[in-house]
N, C-alpha and C positions, 0 to 999 in steps of 0.2 A: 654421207661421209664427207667430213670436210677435213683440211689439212691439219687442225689441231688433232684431229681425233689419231693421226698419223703419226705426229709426234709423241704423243701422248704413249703409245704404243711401243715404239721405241725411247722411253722416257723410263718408262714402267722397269724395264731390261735394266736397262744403262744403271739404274738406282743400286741394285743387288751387285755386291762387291765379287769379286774373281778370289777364288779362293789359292791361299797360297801355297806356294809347290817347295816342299820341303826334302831335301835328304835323294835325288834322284839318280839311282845306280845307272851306269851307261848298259845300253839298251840296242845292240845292232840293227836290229829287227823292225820296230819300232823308230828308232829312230829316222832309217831309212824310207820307210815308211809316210813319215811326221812329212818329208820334202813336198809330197804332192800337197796336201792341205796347205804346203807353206808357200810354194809357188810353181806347184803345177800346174795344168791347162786351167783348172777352173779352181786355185788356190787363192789363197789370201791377199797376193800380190796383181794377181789377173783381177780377181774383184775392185782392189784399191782404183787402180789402172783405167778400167771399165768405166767405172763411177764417175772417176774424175772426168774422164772422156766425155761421157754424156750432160755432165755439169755442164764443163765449158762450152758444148757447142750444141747444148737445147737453149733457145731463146724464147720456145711457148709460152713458157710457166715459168715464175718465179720461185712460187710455193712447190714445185716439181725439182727447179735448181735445190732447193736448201735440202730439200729431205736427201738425193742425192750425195750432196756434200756430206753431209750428216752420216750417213751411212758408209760412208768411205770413212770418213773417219773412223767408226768403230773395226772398220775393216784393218787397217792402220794399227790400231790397238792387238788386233788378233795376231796380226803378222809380226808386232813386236813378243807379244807372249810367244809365240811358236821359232821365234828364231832363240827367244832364251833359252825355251825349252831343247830344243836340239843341242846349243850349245852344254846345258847339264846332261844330257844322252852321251855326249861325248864324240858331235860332230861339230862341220863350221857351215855356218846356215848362208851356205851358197843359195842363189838363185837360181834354183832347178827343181824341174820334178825328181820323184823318185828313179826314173831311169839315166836319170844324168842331161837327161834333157835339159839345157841351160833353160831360165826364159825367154820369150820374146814378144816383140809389142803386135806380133799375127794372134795372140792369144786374145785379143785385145778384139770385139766386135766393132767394128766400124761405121757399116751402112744398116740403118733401119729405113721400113717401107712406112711407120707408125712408131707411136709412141708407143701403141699396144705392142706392135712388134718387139718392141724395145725392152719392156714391162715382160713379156716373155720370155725373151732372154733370161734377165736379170732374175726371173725365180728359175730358169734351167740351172742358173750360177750358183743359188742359194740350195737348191736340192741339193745339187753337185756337190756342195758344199759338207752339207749335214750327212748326206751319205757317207763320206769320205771318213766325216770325224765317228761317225758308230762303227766304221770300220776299225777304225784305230783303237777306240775303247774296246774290241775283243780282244786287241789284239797285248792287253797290260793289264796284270794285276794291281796296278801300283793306283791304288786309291787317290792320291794325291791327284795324277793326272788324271783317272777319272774325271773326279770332279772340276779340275778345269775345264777340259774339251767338255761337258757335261754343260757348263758354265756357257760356254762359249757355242754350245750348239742353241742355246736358248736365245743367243743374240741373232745367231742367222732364221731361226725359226720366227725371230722378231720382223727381221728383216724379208724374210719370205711372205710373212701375213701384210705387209704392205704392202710389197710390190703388187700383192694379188688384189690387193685392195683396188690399188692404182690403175691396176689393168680394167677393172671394173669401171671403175671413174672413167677411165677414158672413153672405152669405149662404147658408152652413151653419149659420148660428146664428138667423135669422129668418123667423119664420111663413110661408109661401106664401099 
C-alpha cells in the first residue's frame, strides 16, 4: 500500500456528486438530533479540529500531512451540508451537541503514544461517525435526506478504510 493508492480511495468518493435536498418540512426531532453529527463529541466539527490538529503538529510524514489535510477538508464539506441542513429543519446550527452541550476544543485528542495510536483514534472518530448518521436515517422518511447522509456516510466509510489502511502501514514501520 502506498499513498496513491490512499488517495485514490478517497478520490473514488469525492468523484460521486451529493445529492440535493429539496422541499425539507421542519423536523424537531431529527433536527435535534442532526447537532451531534454536526458538532457533537465525535461530530463533524470535532473531526475538522482533530485532523487539522494532527496535520499541523505530525512532522513524520509528508504523505501522512496531505491525506490528513485532505480529509478534513471533506470533513469541512460535511459540516457545511449539516449546518444547511438544520438550518431547512428549522433550527440555527449552533455549535453543540444534541444535549446543548456547546463544543469545545477538550473534544479535540491531543496526546498520542504512535501514529498507530493516533490511526486509532481517528477510525473510533469515523465509526462514531457513520453510527451517528444510520441513527438519523431511522430516524426520517424523508428520502431526500436519506440520500444525503446516505451520501455522506460513504465518504466516512472512505475515510475509515484508510485510516485502517494507515494503521496497518504504520505499524510494520514502528518500534513495539
Amino acid at each position: 500500500m502506498n499513498f496513491q493508492d490512499l488517495y485514490q480511495i478517497l478520490e473514488e468518493v469525492e468523484n460521486e456528486p451529493y445529492p440535493v435536498v429539496e422541499e425539507i418540512k421542519p423536523d424537531y426531532q431529527l433536527g435535534k438530533a442532526l447537532y451531534n453529527s454536526y458538532a457533537g463529541m465525535y461530530g463533524e466539527l470535532t473531526a475538522i479540529t482533530q485532523y487539522i490538529y494532527e496535520h499541523v503538529t505530525n512532522d513524520c510524514d509528508r504523505e501522512l500531512k496531505k491525506i490528513l489535510i485532505k480529509i478534513a477538508i471533506d470533513e469541512m464539506h460535511h459540516l457545511e451540508i449539516l449546518g444547511n441542513l438544520l438550518t431547512e429543519l428549522g433550527f440555527i446550527p449552533y455549535f453543540m451537541g444534541s444535549r446543548n452541550h456547546k463544543w469545545c476544543s477538550d473534544n479535540v485528542q491531543y496526546k498520542f503514544q504512535s501514529i498507530v495510536a493516533m490511526m486509532q483514534y481517528n477510525i473510533k472518530l469515523e465509526e462514531e461517525a457513520i453510527r451517528e448518521y444510520k441513527a438519523l436515517m431511522h430516524m426520517t422518511e424523508d428520502t431526500y435526506i436519506i440520500h444525503l447522509i446516505t451520501r455522506i456516510i460513504k465518504d466516512e466509510e472512505g475515510h475509515l478504510k484508510v485510516f485502517q489502511m494507515m494503521k496497518e502501514k504504520y505499524a510494520t514501520c514502528e518500534p513495539s
